[in-house]
N, C-alpha and C positions, 0 to 999 in steps of 0.2 A: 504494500500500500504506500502512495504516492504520501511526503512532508505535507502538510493542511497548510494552506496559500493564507501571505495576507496580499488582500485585494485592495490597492489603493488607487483613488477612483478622482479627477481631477474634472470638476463640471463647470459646466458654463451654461448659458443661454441657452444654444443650440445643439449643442454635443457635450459629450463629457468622454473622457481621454482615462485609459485604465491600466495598467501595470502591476505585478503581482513578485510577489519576493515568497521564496524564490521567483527567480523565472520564469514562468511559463506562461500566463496568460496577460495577452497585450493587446490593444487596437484602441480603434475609438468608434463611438456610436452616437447615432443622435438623442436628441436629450428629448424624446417623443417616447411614446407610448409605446408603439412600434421595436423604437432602438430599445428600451425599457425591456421588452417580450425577449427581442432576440440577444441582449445580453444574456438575460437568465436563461437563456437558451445554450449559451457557449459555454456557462455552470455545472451546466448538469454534469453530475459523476466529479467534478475538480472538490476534493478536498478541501475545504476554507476554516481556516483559521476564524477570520476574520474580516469584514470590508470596510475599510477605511476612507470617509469623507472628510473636506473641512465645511465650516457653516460659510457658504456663499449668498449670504445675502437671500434665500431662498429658492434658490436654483438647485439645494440637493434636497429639497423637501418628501418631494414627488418620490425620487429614486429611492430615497431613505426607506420612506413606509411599503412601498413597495417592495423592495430588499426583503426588508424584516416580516411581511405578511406573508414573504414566499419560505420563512425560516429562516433567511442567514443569519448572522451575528454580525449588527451594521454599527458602527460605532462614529458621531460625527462627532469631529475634536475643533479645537480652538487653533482657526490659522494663525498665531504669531508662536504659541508652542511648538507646531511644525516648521516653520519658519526661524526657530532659535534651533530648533535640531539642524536642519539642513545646514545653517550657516557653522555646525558644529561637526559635518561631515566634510566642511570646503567646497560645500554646494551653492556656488554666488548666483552661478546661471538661472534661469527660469523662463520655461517653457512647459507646455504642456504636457508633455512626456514625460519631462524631467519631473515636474511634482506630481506625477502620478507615478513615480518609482518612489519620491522621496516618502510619499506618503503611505506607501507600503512597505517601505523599511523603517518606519517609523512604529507602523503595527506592529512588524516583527522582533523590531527590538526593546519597545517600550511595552507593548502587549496594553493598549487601554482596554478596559472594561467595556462589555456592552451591558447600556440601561436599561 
């Protein structure tokens, strides 16, 4: 049996950007209903840990309950906490990809609680 993924999950408006620590699960989807389905479509059978949002203004609302109604364990944390880690791995960059890696290594290494 595969390590249980943390899934860190970087949303915006239109789309939300996903990266998982380990490695294995990455892409990006639209931030619809739609992209919502076929996310937890590319879940099924992946081992998770955990899925890791920050609070965007209300852009990970939707995805959050949704997560959690389907079972995961969705944990949204506070962007300047991940944002003081990143700057603590020598992560200055920022892009979409990139905090959607940092964000899932921040699950992995910090392990926050899901409420």
């Amino acid at each position: 049996m595969s390590q249980p993924l943390s899934i860190g999950i970087d949303i915006a408006k239109d789309s939300f950007q996903v990266a998982s620590w380990p490695p294995q699960v990455q892409g990006t989807w639209l931030n619809t209903r739609q992209g919502h389905r076929a996310f937890r479509d590319r879940l099924q059978g992946v081992p998770i840990a955990r899925i890791i949002m920050e609070a965007t203004g209300g852009y990970e609302k939707t995805l959050a309950a949704e997560l959690t109604q389907a079972g995961y364990p969705v944990v949204v944390v506070n962007p300047r906490q991940v944002r003081d880690f990143a700057r603590g791995l020598g992560q200055c960059a920022k892009t979409d990809s990139i905090d959607a890696d940092v964000l899932a290594r921040f699950g992995d290494l910090v392990q926050p609680s899901c409420k």
